[in-house]
C-alpha positions in Angstrom: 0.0 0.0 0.0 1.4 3.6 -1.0 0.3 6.9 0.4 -2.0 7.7 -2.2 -4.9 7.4 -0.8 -3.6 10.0 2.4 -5.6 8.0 5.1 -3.4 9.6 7.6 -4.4 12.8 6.8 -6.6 15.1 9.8 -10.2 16.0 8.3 -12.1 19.0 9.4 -15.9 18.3 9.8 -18.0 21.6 10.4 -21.0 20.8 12.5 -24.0 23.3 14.0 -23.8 22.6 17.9 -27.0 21.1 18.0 -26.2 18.7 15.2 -23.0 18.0 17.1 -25.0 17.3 20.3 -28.0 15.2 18.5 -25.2 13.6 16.8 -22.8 12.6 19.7 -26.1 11.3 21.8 -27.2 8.7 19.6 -23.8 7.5 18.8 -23.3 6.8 22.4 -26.5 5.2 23.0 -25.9 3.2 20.2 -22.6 2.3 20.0 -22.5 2.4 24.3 -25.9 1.5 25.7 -28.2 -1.1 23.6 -27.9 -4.1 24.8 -27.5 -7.4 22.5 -26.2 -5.9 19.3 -29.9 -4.2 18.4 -28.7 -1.1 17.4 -26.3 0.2 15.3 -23.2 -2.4 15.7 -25.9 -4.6 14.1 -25.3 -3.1 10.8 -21.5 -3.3 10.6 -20.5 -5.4 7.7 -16.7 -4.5 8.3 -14.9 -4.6 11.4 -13.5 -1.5 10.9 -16.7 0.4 10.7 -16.8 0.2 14.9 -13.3 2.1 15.0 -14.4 4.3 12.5 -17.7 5.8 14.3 -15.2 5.3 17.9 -12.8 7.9 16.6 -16.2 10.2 15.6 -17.4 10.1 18.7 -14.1 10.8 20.4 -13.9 14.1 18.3 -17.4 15.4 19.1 -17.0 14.3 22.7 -14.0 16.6 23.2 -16.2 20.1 22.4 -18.8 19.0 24.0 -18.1 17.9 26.9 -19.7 20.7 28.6 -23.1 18.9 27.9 -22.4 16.6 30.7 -24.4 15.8 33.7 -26.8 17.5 35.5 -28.4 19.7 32.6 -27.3 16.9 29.9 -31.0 15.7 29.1 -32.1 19.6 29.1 -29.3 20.2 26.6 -30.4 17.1 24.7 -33.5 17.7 24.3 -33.0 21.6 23.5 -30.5 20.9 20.7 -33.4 18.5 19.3 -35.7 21.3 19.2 -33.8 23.9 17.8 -32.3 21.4 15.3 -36.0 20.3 13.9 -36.6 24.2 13.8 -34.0 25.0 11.2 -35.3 22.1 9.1 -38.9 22.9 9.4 
């Protein structure tokens, strides 16, 4: 394998906060919380994919880590609401 393909290279994703925060909730319940492989792990046709959506969540969890505990579900669900706004 060459470097060609630059898979080493840092991306930049630009995200709305409250895409962000809609985005780093479901990836932890779903990658962290559903029980028995009845979520998204169930979808994975490449072991890789796991590491992939690991390192995603990593990223978005650094910025918002302010979300955290005791206002997170207030957050959550305000980022939801302002989110669906935008698109509606």
């Amino acid at each position: 394998m060459t470097d060609d393909h630059r898979f080493d290279e840092t991306l930049t994703i630009n995200l709305k906060r409250d895409e962000a925060i809609v985005l780093l909730v479901y990836l932890t319940r779903e990658l962290y919380m559903v029980a028995d492989d009845k979520n998204l792990r169930a979808s994975f046709v490449h072991a890789a994919e796991v590491h992939g959506l690991l390192a995603l969540h990593q990223e978005l969890l650094r910025p918002l880590i302010d979300i955290g505990a005791p206002d997170a579900e207030g957050i959550e669900l305000a980022a939801r609401e302002h989110l669906l706004k935008r698109f509606s």
